[in-house]
C-alpha positions in Angstrom: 19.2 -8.8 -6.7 17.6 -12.4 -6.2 14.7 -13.6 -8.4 12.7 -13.3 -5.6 12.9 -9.7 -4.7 13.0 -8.7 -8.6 8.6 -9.3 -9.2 7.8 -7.2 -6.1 10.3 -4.5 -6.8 9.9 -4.4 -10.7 5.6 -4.5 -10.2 6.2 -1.3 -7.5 7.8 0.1 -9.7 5.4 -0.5 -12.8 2.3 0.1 -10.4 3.1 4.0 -9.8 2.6 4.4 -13.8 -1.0 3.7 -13.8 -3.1 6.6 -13.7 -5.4 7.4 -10.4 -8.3 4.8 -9.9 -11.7 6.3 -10.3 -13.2 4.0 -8.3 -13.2 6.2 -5.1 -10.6 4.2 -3.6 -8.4 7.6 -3.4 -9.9 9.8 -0.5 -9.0 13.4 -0.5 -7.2 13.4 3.5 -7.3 17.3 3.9 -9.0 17.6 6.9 -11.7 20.0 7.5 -11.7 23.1 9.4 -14.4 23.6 12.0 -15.1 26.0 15.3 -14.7 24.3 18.5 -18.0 24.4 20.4 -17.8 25.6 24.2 -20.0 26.6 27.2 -19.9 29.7 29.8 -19.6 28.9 32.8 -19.5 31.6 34.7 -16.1 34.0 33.9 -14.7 30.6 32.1 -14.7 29.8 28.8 -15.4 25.8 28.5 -14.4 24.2 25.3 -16.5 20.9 24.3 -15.3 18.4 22.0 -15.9 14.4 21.5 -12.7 12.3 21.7 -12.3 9.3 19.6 -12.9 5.8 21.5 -9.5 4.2 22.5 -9.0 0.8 22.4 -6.5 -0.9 24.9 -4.9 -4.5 23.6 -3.3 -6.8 26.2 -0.9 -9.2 25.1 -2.6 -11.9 24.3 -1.2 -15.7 24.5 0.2 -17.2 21.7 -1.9 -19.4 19.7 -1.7 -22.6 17.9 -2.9 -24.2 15.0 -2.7 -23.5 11.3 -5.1 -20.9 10.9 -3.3 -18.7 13.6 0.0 -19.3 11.8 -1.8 -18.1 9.2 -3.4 -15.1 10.6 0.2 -14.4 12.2 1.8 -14.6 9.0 -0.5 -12.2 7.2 -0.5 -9.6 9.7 3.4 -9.7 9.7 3.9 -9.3 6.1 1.0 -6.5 5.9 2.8 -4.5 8.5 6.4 -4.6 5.6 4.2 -4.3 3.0 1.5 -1.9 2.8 3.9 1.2 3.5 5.0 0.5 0.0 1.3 0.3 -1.4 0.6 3.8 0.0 3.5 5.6 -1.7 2.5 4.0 -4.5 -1.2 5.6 -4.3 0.9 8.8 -3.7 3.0 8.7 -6.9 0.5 7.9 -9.0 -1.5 10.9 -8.0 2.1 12.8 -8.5 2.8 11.2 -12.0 -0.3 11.0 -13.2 -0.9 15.0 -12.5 2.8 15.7 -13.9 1.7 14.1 -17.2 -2.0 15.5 -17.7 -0.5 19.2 -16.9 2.8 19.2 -19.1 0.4 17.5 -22.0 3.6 15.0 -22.7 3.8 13.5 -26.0 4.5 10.0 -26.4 8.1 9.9 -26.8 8.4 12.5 -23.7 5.8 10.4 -21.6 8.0 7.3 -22.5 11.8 9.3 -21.2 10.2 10.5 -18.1 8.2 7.2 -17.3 12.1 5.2 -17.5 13.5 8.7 -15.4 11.5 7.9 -12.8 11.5 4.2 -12.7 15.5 4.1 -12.7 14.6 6.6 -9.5 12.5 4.4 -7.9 14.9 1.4 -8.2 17.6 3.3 -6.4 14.9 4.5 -3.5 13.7 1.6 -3.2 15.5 -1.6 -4.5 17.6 -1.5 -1.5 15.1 -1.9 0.9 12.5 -3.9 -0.8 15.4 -6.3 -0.7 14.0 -8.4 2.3 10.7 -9.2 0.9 9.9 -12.7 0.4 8.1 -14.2 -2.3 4.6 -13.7 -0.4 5.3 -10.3 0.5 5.9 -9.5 -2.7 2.3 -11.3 -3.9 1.0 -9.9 -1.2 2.2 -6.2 -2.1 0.3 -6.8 -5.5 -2.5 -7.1 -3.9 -2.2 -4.4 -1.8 -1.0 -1.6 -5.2 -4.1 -3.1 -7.1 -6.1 -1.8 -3.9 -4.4 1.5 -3.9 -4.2 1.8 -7.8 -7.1 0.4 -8.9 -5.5 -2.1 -11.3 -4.1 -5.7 -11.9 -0.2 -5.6 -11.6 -0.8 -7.4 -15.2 -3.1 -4.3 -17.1 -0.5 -2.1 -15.3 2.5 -3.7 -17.1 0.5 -4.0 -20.4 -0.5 -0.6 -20.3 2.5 1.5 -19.6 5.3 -1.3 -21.0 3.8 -3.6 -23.6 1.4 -7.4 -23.7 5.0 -8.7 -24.1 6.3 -7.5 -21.0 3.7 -8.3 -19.4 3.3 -11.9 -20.5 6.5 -12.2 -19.5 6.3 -10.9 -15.7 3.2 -13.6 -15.8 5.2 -16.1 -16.4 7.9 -15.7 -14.0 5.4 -15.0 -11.4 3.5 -18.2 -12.4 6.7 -19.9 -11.7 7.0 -18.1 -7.8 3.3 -19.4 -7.4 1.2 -15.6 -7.7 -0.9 -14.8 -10.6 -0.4 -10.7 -11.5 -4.0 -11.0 -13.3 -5.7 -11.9 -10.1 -8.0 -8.5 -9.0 -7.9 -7.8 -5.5 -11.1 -8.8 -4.1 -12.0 -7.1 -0.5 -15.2 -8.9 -0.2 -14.3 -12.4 -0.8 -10.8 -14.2 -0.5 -9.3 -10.6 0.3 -11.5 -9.8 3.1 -8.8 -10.6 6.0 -6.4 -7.6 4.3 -9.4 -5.3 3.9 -9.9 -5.7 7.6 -6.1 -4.9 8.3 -6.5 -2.0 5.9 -9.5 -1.2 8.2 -7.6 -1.4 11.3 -4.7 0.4 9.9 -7.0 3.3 8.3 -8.6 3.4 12.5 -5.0 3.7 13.6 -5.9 0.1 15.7 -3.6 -1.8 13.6 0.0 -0.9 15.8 -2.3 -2.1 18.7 -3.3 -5.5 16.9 0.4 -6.3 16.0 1.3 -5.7 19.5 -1.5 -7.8 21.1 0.1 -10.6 19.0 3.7 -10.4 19.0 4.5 -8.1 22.0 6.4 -5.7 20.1 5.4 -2.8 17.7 5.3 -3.3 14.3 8.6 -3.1 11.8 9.3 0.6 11.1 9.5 0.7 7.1 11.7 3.6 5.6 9.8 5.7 3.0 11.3 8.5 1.5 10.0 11.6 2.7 9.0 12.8 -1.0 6.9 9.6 -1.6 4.5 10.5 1.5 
């Protein structure tokens, strides 16, 4: 595995220890049940119900400059990396559950926490094996979103202040900062509005309109969904 890959994989990995965010980032997706209104008309039974707006994107020309290369950039690593950040929402949900109902001690906390990191390394080393050093940053970001937590307090809390000194260091030297909170209404804002898109299923459309192709197809695991 190259230095590179190692942060990304070995924060993913760290991130789906933390226990769920309370902030209300977490939204309970069950969808609600509901009766379908309709109309008589006549011997005909006429069901009513409001469709969602659809938004059509054209492909639009390419553009030049450095913010566009910019905006380009971000929107390409997003689409490889907030796949990841969502099954990492989803595992903490399932870890953090598995160890508030079986009550695990310390010592039993500590055996199942390596069981399932060694399981996430072999789901997920393999493909996380592309991302670059500012997809991995940018994954960070998108876990302390989903999580609710610094990739720093994350390592500090479920390894040690060692550790996570350490994983600050290196990632000092690849030019990211794991202390740095994700912050949707400042700096972060452009991902929170990608987030937004994706949430409004307009994102696929967005990536089209800008490179006239669908997005990358990212393998998750079925039981990280």
């Amino acid at each position: 595995m190259t230095r590179k890959v190692l942060i990304p994989v070995l924060i993913f990995a760290a991130a789906v220890m933390a226990p769920a965010a309370a902030d209300g980032r977490q939204q309970d997706q069950t969808p609600e049940s509901f009766f379908m209104q309709y109309k008589l008309e006549g011997r005909d039974t006429v069901f009513v119900d409001e469709l969602p707006p659809a938004r059509v994107y054209s492909r639009l020309p390419r553009q030049k400059g450095r913010e566009w290369r910019r905006y380009y950039r971000l929107v390409h690593n997003f689409s490889k990396t907030y796949p990841y950040a969502l099954a990492a929402r989803h595992l903490v949900q399932e870890v953090d559950s598995t160890i508030a109902a079986d009550n695990l001690k310390r010592s039993r906390r500590d055996r199942f926490i390596n069981r399932k990191q060694e399981e996430l390394f072999d789901d997920f080393e393999k493909p996380m094996r592309g991302l670059t050093v500012s997809q991995g940053a940018l994954l960070m970001k998108l876990i302390d979103r989903e999580v609710g937590k610094s990739s720093y307090m994350i390592i500090k809390d479920y390894k040690n202040g060692m550790a996570a000194g350490f994983w600050q260091g290196v990632a000092k030297i690849f030019g990211t900062d794991l202390k740095k909170p994700y912050d949707p209404e400042g700096e972060d804002r452009p991902i929170e509005e990608l987030v937004e898109l994706w949430d409004s299923g307009e994102f696929e459309g967005l990536y089209f309109s800008l490179f006239w192709k669908d997005p990358p197809e990212i393998e998750i695991p079925s039981k990280y969904r």
